[in-house]
KEBAPA-272701 format. One record per atom (N, C-alpha, C): atom name; residue number from 0; z, y, x; residue in three letters; chain. Coordinates in Angstrom, 3 decimals. Example, Ala and Ser with C-alpha at 12.3 -4.5 7.8 and 13.67 -1.06 7.14 Angstrom:
% KEBAPA-272701
site = N&pos = 0&z = 7.800&y = -5.690&x = 13.190&code = ALA&unit = A
site = CA&pos = 0&z = 7.800&y = -4.500&x = 12.300&code = ALA&unit = A
site = C&pos = 0&z = 7.800&y = -3.300&x = 13.200&code = ALA&unit = A
site = N&pos = 1&z = 7.080&y = -2.250&x = 12.850&code = SER&unit = A
site = CA&pos = 1&z = 7.140&y = -1.060&x = 13.670&code = SER&unit = A
site = C&pos = 1&z = 7.870&y = 0.030&x = 12.900&code = SER&unit = A
END
This chain:
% KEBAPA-272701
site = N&pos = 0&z = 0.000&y = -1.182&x = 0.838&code = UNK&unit = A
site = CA&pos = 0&z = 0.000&y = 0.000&x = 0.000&code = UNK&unit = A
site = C&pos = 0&z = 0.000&y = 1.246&x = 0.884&code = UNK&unit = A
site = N&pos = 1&z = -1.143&y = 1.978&x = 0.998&code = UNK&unit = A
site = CA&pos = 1&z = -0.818&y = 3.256&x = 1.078&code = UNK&unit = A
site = C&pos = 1&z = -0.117&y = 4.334&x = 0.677&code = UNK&unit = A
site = N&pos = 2&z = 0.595&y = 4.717&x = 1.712&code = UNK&unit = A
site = CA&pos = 2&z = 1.819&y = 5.994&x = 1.254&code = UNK&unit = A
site = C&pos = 2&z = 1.492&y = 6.589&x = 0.266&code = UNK&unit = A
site = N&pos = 3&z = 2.313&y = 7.553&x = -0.622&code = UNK&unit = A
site = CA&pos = 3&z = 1.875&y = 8.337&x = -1.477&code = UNK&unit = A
site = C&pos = 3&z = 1.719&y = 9.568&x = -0.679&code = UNK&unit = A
site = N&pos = 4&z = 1.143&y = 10.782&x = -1.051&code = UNK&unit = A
site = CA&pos = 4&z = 0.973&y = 12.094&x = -0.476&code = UNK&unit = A
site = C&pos = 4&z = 1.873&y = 13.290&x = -1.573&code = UNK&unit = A
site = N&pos = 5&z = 2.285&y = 13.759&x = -0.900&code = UNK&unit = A
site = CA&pos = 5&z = 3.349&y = 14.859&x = -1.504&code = UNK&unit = A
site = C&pos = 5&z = 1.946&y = 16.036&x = -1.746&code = UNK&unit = A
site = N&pos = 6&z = 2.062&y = 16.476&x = -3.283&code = UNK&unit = A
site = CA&pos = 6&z = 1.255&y = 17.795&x = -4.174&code = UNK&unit = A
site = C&pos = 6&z = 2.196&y = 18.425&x = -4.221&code = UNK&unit = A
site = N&pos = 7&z = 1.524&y = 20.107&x = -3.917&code = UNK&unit = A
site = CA&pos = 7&z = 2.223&y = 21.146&x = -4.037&code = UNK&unit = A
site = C&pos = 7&z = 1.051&y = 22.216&x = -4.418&code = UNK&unit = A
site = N&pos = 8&z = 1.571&y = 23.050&x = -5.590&code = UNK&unit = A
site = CA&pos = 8&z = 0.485&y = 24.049&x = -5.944&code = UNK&unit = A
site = C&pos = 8&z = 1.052&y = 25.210&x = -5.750&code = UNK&unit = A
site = N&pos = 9&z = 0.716&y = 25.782&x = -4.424&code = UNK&unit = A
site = CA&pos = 9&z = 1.509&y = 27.312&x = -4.096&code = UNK&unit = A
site = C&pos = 9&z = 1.411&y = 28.619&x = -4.604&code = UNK&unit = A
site = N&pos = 10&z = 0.438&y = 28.289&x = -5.538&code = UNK&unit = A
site = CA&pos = 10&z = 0.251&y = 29.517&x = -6.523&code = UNK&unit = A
site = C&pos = 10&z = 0.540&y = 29.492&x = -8.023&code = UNK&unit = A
site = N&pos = 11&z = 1.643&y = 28.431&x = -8.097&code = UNK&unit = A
site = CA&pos = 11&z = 2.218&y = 28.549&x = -9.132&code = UNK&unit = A
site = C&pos = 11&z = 3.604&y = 28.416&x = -9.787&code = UNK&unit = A
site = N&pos = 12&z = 4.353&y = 28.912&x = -10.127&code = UNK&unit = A
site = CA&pos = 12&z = 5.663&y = 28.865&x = -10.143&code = UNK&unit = A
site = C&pos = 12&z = 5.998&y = 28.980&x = -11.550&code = UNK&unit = A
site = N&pos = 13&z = 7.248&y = 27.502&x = -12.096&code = UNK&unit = A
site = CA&pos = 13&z = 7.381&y = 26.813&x = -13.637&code = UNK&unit = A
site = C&pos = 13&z = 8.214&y = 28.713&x = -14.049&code = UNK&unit = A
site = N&pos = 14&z = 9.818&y = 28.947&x = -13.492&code = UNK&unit = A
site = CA&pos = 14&z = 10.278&y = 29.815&x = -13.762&code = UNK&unit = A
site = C&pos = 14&z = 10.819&y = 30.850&x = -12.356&code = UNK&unit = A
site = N&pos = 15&z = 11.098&y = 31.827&x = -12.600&code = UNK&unit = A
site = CA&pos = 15&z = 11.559&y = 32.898&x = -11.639&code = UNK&unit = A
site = C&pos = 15&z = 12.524&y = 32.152&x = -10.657&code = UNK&unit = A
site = N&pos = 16&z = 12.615&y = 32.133&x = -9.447&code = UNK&unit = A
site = CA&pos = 16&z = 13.271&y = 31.766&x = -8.276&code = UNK&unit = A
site = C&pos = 16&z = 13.096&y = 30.302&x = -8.176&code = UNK&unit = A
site = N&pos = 17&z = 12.419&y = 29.391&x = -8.945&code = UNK&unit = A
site = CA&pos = 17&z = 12.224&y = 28.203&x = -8.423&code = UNK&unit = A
site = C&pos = 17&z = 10.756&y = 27.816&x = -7.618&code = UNK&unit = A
site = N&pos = 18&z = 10.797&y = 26.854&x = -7.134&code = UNK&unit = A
site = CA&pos = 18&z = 8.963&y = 26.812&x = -6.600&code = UNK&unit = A
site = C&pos = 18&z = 8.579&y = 26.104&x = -7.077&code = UNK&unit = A
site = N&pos = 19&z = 7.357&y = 25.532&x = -6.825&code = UNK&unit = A
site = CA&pos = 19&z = 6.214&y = 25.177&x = -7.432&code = UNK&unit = A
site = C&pos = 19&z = 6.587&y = 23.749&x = -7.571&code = UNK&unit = A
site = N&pos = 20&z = 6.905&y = 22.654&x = -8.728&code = UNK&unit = A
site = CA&pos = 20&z = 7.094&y = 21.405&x = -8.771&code = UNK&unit = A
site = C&pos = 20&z = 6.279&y = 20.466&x = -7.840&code = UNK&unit = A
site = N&pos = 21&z = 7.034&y = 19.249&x = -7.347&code = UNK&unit = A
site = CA&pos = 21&z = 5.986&y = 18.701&x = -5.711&code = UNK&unit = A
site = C&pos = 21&z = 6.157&y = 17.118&x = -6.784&code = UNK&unit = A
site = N&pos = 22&z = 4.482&y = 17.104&x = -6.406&code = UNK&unit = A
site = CA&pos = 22&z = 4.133&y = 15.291&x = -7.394&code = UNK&unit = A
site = C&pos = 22&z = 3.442&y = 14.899&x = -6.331&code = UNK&unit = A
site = N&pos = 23&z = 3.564&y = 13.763&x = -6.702&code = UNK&unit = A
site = CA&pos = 23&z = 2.765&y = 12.389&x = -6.370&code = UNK&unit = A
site = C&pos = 23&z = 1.475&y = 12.797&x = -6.318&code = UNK&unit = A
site = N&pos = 24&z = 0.361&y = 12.328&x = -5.443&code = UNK&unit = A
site = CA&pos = 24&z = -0.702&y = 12.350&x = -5.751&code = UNK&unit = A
site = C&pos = 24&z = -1.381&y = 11.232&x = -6.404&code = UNK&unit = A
site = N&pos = 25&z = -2.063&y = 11.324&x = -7.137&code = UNK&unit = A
site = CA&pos = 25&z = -2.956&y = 9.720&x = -7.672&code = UNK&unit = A
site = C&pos = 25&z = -3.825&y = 8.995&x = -6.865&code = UNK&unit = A
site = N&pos = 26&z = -3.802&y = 7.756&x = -6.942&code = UNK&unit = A
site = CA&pos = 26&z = -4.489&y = 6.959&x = -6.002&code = UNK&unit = A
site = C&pos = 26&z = -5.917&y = 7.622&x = -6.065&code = UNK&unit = A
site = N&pos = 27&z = -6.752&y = 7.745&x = -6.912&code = UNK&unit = A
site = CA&pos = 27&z = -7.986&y = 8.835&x = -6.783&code = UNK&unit = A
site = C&pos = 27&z = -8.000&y = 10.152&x = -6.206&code = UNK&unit = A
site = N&pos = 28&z = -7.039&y = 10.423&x = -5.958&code = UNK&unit = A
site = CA&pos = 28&z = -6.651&y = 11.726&x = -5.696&code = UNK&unit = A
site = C&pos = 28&z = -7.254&y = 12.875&x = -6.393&code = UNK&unit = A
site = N&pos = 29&z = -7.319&y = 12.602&x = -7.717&code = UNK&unit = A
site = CA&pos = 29&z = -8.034&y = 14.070&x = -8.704&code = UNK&unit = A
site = C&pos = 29&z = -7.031&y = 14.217&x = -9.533&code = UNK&unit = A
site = N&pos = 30&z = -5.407&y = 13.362&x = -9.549&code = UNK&unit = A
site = CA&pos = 30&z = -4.664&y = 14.210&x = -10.097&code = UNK&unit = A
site = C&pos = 30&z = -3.545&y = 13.526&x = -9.787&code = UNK&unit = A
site = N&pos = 31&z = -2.342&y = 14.281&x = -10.346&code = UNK&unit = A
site = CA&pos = 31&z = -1.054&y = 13.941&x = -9.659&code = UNK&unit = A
site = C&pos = 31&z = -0.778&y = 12.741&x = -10.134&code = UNK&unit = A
site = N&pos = 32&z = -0.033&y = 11.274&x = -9.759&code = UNK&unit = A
site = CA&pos = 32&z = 0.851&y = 10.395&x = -10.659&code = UNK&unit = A
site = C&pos = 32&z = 0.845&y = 10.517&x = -11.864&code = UNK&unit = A
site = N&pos = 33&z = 1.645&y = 11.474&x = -12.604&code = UNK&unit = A
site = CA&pos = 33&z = 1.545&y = 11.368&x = -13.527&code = UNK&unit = A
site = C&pos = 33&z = 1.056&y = 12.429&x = -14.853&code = UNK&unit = A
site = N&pos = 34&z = -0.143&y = 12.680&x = -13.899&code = UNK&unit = A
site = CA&pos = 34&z = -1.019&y = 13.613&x = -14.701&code = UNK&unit = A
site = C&pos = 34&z = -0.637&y = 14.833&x = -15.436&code = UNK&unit = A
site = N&pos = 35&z = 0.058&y = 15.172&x = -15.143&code = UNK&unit = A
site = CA&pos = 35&z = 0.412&y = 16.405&x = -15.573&code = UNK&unit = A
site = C&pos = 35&z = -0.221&y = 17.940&x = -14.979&code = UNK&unit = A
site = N&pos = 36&z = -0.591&y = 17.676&x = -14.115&code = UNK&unit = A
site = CA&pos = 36&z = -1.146&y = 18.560&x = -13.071&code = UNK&unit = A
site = C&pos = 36&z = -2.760&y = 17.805&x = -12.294&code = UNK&unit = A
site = N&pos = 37&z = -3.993&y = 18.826&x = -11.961&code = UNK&unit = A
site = CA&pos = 37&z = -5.120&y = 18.243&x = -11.392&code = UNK&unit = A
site = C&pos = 37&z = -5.272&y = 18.849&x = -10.148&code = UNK&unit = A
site = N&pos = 38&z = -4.746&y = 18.218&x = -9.077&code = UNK&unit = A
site = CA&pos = 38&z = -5.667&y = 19.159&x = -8.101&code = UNK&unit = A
site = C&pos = 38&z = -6.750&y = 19.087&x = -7.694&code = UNK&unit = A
site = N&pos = 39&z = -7.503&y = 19.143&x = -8.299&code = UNK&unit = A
site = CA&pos = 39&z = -9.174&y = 19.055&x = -8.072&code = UNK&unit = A
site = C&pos = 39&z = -9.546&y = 19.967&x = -8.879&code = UNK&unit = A
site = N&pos = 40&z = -10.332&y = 21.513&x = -9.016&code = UNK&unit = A
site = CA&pos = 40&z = -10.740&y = 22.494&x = -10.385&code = UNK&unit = A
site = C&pos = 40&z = -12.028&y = 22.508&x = -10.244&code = UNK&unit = A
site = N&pos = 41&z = -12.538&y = 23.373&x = -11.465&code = UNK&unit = A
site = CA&pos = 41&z = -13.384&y = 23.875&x = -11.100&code = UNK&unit = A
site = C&pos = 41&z = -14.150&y = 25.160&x = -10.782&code = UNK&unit = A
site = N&pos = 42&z = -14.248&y = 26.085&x = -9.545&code = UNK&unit = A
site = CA&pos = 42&z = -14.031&y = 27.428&x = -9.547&code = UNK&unit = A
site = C&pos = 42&z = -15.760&y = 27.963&x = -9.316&code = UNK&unit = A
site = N&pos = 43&z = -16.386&y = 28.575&x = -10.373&code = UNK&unit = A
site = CA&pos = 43&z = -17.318&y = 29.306&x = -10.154&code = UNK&unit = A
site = C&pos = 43&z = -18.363&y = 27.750&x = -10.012&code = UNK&unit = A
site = N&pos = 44&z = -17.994&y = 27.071&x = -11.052&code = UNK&unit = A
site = CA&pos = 44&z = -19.443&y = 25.761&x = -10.919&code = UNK&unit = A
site = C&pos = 44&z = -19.337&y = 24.692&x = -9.619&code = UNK&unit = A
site = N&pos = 45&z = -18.161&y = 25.075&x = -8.699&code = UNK&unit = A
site = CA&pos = 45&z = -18.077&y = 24.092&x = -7.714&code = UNK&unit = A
site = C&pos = 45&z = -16.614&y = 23.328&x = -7.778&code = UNK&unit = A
site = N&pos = 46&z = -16.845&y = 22.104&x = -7.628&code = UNK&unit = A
site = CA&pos = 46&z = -15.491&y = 21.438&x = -7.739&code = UNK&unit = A
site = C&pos = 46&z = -14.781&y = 21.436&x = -6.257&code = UNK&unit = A
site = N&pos = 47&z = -13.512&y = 22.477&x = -6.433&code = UNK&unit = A
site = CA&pos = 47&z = -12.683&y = 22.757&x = -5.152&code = UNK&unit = A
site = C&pos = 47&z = -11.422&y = 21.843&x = -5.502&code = UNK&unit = A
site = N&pos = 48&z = -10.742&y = 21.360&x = -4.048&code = UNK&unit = A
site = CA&pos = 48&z = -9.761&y = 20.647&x = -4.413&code = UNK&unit = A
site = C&pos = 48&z = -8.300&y = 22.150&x = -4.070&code = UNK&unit = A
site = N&pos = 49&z = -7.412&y = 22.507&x = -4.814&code = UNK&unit = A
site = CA&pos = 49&z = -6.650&y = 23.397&x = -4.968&code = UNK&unit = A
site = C&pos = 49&z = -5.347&y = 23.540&x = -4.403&code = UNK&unit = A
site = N&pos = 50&z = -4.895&y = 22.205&x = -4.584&code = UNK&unit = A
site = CA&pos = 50&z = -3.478&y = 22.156&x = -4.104&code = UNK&unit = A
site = C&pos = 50&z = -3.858&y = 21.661&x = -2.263&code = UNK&unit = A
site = N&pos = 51&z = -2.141&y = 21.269&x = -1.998&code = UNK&unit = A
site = CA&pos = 51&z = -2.395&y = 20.982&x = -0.715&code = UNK&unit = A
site = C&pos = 51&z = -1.098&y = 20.102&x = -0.298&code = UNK&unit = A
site = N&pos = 52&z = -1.096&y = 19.072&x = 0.769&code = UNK&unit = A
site = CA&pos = 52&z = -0.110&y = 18.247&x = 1.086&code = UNK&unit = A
site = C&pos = 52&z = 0.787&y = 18.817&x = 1.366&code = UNK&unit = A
site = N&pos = 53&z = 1.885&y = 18.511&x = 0.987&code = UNK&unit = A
site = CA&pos = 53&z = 3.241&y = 18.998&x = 1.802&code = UNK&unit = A
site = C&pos = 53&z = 4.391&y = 17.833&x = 1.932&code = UNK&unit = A
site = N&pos = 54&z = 5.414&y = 17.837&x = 2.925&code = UNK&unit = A
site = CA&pos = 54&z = 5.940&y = 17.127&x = 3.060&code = UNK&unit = A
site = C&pos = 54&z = 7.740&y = 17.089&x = 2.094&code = UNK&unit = A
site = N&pos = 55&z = 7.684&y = 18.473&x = 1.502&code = UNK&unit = A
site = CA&pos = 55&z = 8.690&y = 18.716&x = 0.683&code = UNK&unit = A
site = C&pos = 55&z = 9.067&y = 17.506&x = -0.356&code = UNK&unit = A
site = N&pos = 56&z = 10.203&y = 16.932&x = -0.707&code = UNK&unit = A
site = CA&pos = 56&z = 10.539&y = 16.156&x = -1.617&code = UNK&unit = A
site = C&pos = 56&z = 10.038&y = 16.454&x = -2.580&code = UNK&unit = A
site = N&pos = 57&z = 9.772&y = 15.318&x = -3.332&code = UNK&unit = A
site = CA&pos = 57&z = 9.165&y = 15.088&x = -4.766&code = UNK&unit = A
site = C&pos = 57&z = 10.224&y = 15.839&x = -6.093&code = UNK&unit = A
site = N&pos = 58&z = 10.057&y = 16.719&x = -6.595&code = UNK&unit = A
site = CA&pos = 58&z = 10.564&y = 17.385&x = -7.472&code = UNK&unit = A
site = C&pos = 58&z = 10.145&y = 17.094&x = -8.828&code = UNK&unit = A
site = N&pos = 59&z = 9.068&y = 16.330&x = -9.538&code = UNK&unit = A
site = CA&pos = 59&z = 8.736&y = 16.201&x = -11.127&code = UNK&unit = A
site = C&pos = 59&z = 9.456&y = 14.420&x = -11.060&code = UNK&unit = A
site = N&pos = 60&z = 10.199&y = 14.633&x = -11.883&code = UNK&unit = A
site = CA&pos = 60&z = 11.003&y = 13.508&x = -12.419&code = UNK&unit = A
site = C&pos = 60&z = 10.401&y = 12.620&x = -12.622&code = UNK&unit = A
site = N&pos = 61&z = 8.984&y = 13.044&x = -13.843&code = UNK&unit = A
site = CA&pos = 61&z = 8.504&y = 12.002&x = -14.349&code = UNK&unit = A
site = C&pos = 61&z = 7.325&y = 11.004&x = -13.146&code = UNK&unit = A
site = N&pos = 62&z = 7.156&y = 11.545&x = -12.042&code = UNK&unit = A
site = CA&pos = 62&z = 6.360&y = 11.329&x = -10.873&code = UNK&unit = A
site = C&pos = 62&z = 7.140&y = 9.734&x = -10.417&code = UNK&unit = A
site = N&pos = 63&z = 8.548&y = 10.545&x = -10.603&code = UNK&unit = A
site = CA&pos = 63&z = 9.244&y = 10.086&x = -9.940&code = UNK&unit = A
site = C&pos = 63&z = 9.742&y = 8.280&x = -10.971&code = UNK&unit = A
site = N&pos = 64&z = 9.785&y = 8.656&x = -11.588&code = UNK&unit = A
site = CA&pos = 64&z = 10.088&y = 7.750&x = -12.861&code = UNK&unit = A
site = C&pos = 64&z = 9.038&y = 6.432&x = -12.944&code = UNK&unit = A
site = N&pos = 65&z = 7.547&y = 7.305&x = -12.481&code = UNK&unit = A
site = CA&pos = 65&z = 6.108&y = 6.536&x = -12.692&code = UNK&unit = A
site = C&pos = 65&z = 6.754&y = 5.399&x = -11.513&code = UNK&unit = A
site = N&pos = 66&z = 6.857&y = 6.200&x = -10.240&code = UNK&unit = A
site = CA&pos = 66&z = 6.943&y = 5.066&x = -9.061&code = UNK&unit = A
site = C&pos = 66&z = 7.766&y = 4.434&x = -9.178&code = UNK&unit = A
site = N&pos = 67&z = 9.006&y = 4.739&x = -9.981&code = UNK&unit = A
site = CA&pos = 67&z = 10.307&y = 3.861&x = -9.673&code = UNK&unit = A
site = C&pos = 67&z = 9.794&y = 2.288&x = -10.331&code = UNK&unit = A
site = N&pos = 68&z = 8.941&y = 2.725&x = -11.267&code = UNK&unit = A
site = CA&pos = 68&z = 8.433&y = 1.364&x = -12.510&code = UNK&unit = A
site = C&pos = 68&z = 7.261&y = 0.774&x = -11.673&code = UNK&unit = A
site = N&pos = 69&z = 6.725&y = 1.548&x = -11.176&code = UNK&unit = A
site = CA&pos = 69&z = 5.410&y = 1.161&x = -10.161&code = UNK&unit = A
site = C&pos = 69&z = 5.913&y = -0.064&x = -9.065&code = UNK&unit = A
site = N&pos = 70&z = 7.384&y = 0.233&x = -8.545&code = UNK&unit = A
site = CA&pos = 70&z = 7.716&y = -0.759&x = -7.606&code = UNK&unit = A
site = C&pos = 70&z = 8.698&y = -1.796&x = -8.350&code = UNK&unit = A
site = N&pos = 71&z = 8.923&y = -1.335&x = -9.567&code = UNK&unit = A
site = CA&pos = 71&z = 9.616&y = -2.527&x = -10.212&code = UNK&unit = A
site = C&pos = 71&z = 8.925&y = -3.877&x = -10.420&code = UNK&unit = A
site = N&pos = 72&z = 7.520&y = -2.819&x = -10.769&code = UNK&unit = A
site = CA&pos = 72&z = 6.222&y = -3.957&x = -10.360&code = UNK&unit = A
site = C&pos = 72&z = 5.670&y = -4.833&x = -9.892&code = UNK&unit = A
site = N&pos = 73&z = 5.782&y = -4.179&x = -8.300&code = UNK&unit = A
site = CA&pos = 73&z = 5.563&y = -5.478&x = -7.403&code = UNK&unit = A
site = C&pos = 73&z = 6.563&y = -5.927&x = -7.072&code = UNK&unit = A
site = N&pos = 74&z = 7.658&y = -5.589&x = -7.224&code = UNK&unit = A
site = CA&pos = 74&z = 8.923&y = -6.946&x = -6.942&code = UNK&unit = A
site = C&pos = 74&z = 8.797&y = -7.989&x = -7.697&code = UNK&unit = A
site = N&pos = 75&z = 8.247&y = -7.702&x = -8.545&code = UNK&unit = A
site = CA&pos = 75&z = 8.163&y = -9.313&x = -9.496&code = UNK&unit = A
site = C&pos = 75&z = 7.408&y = -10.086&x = -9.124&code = UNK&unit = A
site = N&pos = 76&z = 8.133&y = -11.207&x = -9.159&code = UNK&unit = A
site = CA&pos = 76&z = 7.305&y = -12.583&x = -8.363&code = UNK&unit = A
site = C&pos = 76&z = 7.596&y = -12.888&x = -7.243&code = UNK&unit = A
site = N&pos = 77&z = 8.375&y = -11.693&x = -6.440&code = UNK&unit = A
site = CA&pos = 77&z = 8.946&y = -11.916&x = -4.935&code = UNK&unit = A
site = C&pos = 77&z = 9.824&y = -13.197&x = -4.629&code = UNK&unit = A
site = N&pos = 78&z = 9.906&y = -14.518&x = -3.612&code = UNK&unit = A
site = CA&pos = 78&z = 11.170&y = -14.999&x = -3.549&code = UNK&unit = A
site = C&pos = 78&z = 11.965&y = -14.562&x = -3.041&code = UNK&unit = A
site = N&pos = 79&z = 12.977&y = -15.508&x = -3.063&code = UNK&unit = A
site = CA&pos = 79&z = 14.861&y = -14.387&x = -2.946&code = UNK&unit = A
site = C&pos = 79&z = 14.800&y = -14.455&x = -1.198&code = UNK&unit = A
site = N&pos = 80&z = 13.881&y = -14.917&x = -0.610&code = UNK&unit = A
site = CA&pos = 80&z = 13.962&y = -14.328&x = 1.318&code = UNK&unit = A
site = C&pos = 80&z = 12.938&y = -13.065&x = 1.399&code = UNK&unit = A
site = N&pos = 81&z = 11.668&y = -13.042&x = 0.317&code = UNK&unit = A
site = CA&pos = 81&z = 11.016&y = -11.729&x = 0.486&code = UNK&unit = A
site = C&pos = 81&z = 11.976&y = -10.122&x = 0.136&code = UNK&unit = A
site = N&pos = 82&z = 12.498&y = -10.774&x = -1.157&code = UNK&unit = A
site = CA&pos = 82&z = 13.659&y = -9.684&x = -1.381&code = UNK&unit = A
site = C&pos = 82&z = 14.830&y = -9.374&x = -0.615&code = UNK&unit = A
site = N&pos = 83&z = 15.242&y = -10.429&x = -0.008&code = UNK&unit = A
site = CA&pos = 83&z = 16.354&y = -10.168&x = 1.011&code = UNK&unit = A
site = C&pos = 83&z = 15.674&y = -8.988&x = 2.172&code = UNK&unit = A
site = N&pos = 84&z = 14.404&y = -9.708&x = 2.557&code = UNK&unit = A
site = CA&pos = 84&z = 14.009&y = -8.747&x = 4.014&code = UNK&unit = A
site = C&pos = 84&z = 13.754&y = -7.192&x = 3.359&code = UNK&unit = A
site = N&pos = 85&z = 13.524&y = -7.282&x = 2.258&code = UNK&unit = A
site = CA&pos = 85&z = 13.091&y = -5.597&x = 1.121&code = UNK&unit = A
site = C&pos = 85&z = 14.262&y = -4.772&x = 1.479&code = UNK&unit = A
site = N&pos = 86&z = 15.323&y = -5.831&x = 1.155&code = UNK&unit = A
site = CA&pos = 86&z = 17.115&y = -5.365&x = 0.441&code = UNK&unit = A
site = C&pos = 86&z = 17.163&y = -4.802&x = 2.407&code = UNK&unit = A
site = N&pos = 87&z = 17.228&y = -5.817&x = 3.342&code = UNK&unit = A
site = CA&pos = 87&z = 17.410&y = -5.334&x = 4.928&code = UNK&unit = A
site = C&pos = 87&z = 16.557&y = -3.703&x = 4.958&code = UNK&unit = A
site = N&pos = 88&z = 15.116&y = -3.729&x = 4.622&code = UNK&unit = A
site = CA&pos = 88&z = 14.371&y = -2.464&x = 5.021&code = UNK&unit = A
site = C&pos = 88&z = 15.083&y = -1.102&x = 4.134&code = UNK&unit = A
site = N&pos = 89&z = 15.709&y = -1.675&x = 3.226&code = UNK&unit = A
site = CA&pos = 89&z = 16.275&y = -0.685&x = 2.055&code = UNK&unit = A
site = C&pos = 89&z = 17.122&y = 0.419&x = 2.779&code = UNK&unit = A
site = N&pos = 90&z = 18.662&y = -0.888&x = 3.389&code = UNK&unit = A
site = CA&pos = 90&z = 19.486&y = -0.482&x = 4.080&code = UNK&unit = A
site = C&pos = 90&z = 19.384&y = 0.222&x = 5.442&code = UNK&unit = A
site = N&pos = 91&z = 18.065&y = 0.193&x = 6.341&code = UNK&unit = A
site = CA&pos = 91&z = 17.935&y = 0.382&x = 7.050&code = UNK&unit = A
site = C&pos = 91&z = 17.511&y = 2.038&x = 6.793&code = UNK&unit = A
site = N&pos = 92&z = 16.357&y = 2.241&x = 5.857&code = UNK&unit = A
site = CA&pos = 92&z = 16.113&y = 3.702&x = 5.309&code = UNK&unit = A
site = C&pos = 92&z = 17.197&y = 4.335&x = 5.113&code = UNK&unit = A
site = N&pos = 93&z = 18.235&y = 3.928&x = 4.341&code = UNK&unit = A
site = CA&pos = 93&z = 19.648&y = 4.646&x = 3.870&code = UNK&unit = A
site = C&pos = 93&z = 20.462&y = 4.874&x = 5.297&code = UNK&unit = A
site = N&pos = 94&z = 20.210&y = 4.227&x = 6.576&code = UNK&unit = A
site = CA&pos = 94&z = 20.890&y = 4.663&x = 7.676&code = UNK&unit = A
site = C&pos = 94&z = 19.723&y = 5.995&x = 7.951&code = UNK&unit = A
site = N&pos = 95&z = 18.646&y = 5.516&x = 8.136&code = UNK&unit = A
site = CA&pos = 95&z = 18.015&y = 6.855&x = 9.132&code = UNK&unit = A
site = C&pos = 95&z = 18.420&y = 7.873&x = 8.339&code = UNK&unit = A
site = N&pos = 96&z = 17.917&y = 8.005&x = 7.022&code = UNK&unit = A
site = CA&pos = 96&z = 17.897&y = 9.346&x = 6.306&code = UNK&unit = A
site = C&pos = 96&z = 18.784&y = 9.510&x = 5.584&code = UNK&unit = A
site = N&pos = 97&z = 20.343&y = 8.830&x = 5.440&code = UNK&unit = A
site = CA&pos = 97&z = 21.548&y = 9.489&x = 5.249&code = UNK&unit = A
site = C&pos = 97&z = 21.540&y = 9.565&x = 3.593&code = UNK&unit = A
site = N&pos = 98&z = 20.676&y = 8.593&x = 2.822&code = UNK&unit = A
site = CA&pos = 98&z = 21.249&y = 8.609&x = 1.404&code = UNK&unit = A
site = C&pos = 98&z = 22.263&y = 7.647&x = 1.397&code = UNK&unit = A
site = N&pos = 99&z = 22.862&y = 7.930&x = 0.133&code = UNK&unit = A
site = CA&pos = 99&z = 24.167&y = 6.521&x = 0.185&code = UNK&unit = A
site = C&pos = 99&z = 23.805&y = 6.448&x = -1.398&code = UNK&unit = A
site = N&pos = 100&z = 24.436&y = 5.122&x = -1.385&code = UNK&unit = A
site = CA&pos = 100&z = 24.464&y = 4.851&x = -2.888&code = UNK&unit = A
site = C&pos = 100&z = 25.473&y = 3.728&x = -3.066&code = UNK&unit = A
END
């Protein structure tokens, strides 16, 4: 599986002092996960792509919601040593980058 790519549309902002919501991009890449947003337009008869990668955390919930079900996905069918080595890579992410749960 290829990574997902972090969307960000810098010219647009939901309310005053927040920034611009950061999605998923879609495996086509003509619109975010979960479609709510296109970055691909069309400006003056030519199709420009608008937004741009960023590495900022994912901020639309429902992006976020899509993938969580997306990998609920392919765990199914895993045996219990494929899931164990998952459960090891899990724990190992939660050391580098300091989430806990």
């Amino acid at each position: 599986m290829d990574p997902l790519r972090h969307l960000a549309n810098p010219s647009y902002d939901h309310r005053e002092g927040s920034g611009s919501k950061i999605h998923y991009e879609a495996a086509d890449g003509q619109a975010s996960l979960c479609k709510q947003v296109r970055p691909v337009r069309v400006l003056d008869g030519e199709t420009c792509r608008v937004w741009y990668p960023t590495k900022r955390p994912v901020t639309c919930k429902t992006c976020i919601n899509i993938l969580e079900v997306m990998i609920r996905d392919d765990l199914t069918g895993l045996t219990g040593d494929q899931l164990d080595d998952i459960a090891a890579h899990i724990k190992t992410f939660r050391v580098k980058y300091g989430t806990s749960r």
